[in-house]
N, C-alpha and C positions, 0 to 999 in steps of 0.2 A: 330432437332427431326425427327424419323424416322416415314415415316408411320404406322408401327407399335405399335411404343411410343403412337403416336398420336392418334390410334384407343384403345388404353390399356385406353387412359386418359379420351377419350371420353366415353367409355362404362362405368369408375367408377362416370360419372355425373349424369348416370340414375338412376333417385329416382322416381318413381310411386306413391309413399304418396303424395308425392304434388303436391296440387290443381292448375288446370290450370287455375281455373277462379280469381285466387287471382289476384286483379288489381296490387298490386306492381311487378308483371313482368313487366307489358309493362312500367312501369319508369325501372326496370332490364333492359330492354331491349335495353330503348331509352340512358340508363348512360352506356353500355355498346358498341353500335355502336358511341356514342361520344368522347368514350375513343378511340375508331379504326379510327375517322376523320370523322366520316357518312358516308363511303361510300356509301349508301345507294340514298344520295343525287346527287351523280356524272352522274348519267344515268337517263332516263327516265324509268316508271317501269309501268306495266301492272299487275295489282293485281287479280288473280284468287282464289273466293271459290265456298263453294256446296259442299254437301253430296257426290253427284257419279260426277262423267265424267269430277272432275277439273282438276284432273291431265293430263287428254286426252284434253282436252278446250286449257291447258297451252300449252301443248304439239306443239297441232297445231299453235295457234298463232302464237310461236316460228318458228317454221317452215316455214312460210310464211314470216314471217321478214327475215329470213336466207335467203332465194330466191330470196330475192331484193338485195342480195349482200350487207346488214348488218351485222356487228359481234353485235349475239344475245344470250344474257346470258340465262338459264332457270335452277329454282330452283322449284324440286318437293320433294314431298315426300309421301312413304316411298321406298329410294333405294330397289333397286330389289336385286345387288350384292355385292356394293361395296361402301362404305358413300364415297367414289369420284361422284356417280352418283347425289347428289345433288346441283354440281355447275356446271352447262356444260355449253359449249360456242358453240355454232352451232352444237351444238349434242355430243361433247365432252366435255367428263369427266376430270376437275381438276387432271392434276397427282399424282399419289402418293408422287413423292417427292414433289409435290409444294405443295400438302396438308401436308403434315408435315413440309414443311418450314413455310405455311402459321400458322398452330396450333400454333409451337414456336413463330413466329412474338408477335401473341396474348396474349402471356399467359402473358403479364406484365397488359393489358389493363382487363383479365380476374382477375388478383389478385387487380385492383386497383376499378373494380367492384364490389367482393368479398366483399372487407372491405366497401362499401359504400349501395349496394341494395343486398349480397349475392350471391353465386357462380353462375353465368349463368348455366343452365342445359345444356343437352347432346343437344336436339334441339335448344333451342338458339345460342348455338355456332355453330352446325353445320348450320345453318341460318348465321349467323353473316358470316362466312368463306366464304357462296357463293356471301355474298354481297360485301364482302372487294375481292375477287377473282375477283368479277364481274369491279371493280374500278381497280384493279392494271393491269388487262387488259384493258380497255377502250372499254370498250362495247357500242354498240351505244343505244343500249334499253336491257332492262332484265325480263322477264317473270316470276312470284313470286307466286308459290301456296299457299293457305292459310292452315297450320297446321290442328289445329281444330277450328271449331264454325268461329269467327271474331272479336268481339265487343275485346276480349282478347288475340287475336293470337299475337305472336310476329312479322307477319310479317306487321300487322296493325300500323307500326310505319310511313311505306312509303307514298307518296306522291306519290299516280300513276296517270298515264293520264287516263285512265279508269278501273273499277271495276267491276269482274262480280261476280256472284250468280250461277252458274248452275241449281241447284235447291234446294228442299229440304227434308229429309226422317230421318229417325229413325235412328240415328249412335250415339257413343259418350252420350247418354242419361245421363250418371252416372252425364257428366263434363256439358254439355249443355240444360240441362233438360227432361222431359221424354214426351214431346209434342210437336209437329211438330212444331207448333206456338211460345212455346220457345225457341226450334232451330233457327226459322226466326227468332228472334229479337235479337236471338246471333250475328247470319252470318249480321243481314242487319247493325251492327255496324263497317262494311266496306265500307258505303257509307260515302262520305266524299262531303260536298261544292263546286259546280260548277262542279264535274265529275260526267260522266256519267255512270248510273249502269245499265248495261247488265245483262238480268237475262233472264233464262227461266222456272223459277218456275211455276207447274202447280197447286198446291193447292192454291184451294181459299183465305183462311184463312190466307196460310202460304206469298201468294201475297201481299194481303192487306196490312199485316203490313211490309212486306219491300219496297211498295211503299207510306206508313206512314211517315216511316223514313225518304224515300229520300227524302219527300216532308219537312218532319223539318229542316233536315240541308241543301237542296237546291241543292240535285242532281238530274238530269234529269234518270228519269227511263227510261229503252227502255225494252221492253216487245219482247224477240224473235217472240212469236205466231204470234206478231199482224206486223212484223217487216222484218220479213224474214219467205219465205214458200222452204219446201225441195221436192222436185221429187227425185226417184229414176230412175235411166235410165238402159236401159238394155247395156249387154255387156261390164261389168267391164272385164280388161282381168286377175286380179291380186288382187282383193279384193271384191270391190263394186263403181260405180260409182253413178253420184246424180247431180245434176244441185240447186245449190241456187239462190233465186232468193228475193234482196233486193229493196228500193225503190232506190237505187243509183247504182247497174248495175247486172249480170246477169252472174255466176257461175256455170264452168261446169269441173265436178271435177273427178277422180277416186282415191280412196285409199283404200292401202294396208292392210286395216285392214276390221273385221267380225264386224257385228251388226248392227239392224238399229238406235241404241239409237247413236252412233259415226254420224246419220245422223244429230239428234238435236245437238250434240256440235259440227258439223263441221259449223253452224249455227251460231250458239252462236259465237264461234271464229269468222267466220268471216266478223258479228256486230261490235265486240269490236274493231276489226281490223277497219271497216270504224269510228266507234265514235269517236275513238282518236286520236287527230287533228293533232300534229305536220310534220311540211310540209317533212323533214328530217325521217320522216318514211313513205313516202308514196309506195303507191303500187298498181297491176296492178291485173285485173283478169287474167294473166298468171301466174303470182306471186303467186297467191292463188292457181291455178290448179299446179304449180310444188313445191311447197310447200308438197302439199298434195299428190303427185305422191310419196315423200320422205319421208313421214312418217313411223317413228317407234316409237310402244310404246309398248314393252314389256311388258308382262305378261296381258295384254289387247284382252282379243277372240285373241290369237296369238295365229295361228292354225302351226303345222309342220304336212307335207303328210306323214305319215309314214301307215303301217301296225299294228294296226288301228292308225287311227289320231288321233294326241293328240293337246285337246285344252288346253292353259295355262290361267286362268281370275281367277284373284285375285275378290272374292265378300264375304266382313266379315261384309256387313248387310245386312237387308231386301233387299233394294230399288236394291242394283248390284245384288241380287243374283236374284229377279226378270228380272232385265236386262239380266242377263244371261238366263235365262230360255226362255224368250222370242228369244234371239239370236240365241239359240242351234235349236229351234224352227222351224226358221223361214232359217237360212242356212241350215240345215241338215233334212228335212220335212221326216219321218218317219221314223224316224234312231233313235235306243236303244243307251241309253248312261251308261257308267260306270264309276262313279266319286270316285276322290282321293281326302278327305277331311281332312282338322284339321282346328280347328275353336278353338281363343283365350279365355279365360276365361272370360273377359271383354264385348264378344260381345253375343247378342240374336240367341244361337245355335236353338233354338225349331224354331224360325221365319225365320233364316235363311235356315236351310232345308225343312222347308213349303214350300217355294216357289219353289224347285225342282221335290214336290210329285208329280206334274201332268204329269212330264216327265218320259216315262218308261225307269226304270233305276234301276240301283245293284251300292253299295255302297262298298269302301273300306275305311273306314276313320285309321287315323295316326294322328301324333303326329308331333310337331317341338322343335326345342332350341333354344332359342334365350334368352338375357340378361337381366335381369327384365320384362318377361312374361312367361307365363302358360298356355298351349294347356288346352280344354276340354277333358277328358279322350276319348280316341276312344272307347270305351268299351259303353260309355252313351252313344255316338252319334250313335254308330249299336246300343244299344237297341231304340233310338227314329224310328229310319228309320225302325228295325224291328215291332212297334209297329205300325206302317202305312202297312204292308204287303209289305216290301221291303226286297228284299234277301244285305245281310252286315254282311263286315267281316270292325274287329280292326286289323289293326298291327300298331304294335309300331313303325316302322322304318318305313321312309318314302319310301326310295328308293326300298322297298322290297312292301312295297304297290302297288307302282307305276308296280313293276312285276307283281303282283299278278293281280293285272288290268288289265293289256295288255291280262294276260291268259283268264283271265275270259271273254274277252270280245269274242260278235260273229264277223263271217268275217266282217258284215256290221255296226259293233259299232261302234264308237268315245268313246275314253277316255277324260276324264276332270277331270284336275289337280286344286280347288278351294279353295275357303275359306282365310285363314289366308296367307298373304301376304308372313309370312316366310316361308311356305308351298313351297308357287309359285317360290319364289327365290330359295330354294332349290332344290327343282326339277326341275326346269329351268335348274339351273346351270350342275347340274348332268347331262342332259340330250345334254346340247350344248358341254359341257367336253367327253361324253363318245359315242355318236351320232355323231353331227356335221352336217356334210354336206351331209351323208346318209341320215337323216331325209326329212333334205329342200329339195332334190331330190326325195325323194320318194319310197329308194331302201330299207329300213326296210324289212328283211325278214318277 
């Protein structure tokens, strides 16, 4: 099977109608990686959830494992460009051919699923692919972000050395419920027996019942706050640097990424990192500092120098798009911003551009394509932003947005490309396709 084939097959499994909280998935799930051999079982695995910063928590973990000169598997989601981006092996992407050879492998174990718990969806297999990917390569550990919620996620099937929480906010309401509190008692049914649950959840309420949980079924909680304290240091030469400082030794870091909320999950990472015990993954605080000297996580405050600078952050609920606002903030101190928006149908447009009104800023929102979903009209998103006393325009085409922004902005703006993830891959990708290596220099007319 060709890549191709393989992505034709994958996109006819997305069905939106069904509920993710229906528990016969994870039996789906569990009859379907049994049919593959478990891969799942052959490596040691580090299970990441939470609302905002999982994917950047995963990210880093992985990346520090890498530096100790382990082959380290990491499964996030949602790819930026390319459904190979959800099985990497030290930062690389599954090939296209291996991915369609891998799909083909599958599809007997897919049809003998079908007849027994019904056809695995489009995420379950593309899960299942990075974990049988992660086994046919022999990876020494593999880094597993959690879909949605937890209690129901399909990656909730693994057996990790440690488990985190990042935290928890208003996302997924439809699937997970429409209270913070609900959400915690989704995500904290990734606490599992004897592991320990890294978390840095800061609501109260939303705390309590996930250290409820871990105190029923008997995982040790470990509370970032109380656990690890972050310094920022001056003199990053290339992003931001920071100093952690745990009870067991003393981190001093710089990476290549904007934000200071990257401050808390380079934290959180690396807790989870000392929690989980096996001696076969051990590691140095050099280990952690070039770890994080190597990071990349696209579409993440990924800034390119150009004339004006364009920042890329994917934020499609309240809690990132607050994170963003505060980052824009806080790197750019009295600098006018001009964002490129489309925001899904499924997600709280009104809350999510609340949190940008306090930033002076003009609005270009747009629209995306993507295969069983549905932009918010641009047209409703300028009348909300116009009803706040915000200058915005609609266009439909992204890439013509993304012009119209650059014009509109002044010498001393920053653009920002937000919202809805396919937005950000898209215009990512346009942008690395038809820019390149102008941009990252800084030679943008």
């Amino acid at each position: 099977m060709t890549f191709e084939e393989a992505s034709t097959y994958l996109l006819g499994t997305i069905n939106e109608s069904v509920s993710r909280r229906e528990p016969a998935r994870l039996d789906r799930m569990r009859r379907f990686l049994h049919e593959l051999g478990d891969p799942q079982d052959a490596y040691p695995t580090y299970h990441v959830g939470g609302t905002s910063g999982k994917g950047s928590t995963a990210t880093m973990i992985a990346a520090v494992l890498t530096a100790t000169g382990k082959r380290i598997g990491l499964h996030t989601k949602p790819h930026i460009s390319s459904m190979t981006e959800r099985a990497r092996i030290d930062g690389v992407p599954v090939s296209a051919d291996a991915f369609g050879a891998l799909i083909d492998e599958m599809m007997p174990a897919i049809e003998r699923t079908r007849l027994l718990e019904g056809r695995p969806s489009y995420y379950e297999t593309l899960l299942a692919l990075s974990l049988l990917h992660f086994a046919r390569e022999r990876v020494d550990a593999a880094v597993i972000e959690v879909g949605v919620g937890g209690k129901l996620d399909g990656t909730n099937v693994i057996r990790p050395i440690v488990s985190v929480i990042t935290n928890v906010g208003l996302d997924h309401t439809e699937i997970l419920g429409p209270t913070v509190e609900a959400i915690a008692a989704d995500k904290a049914g990734i606490a599992k027996p004897g592991i320990p649950l890294i978390s840095d959840v800061g609501h109260p309420g939303a705390r309590s019942i996930i250290e409820e949980r871990c105190r029923e079924v008997g995982a040790p909680f470990v509370a970032v706050s109380e656990h690890a304290s972050v310094e920022p240091l001056p003199g990053g030469r290339f992003g931001q640097a920071m100093r952690v400082t745990t009870e067991r030794a003393t981190y001093n870091l710089e990476m290549p990424v904007l934000g200071s909320f990257q401050r808390r999950n380079a934290a959180t990472a690396i807790l989870a990192l000392e929690r989980a015990v096996p001696p076969a993954l051990a590691f140095t605080p050099d280990d952690v500092a070039a770890g994080f000297a190597r990071l990349v996580i696209p579409g993440r405050m990924e800034l390119f120098a150009a004339h004006p600078p364009v920042v890329f952050d994917i934020a499609h609920n309240p809690d990132k798009a607050a994170g963003l606002a505060d980052a824009l903030r806080e790197e750019f101190p009295g600098r006018r911003f001009t964002f490129v928006v489309a925001i899904g149908e499924s997600k709280d447009a009104p809350a999510v551009l609340e949190r940008w009104f306090s930033l002076p800023a003009g609005y270009v929102f747009t629209s995306f394509d993507a295969v069983g979903r549905n932009a918010v009209r641009p047209q409703r998103l300028a009348g909300i932003a116009q009803a706040h006393g915000f200058h915005a325009r609609a266009v439909a085409d992204p890439v013509e947005a993304l012009s119209i922004a650059r014009r509109m902005a002044g010498p001393d703006d920053v653009v920002v490309v937000s919202g809805s993830t396919f937005l950000v891959a898209t215009l990512r990708d346009w942008w690395l396709t038809n820019v390149g290596e102008l941009a990252r220099q800084g030679s943008l007319p």
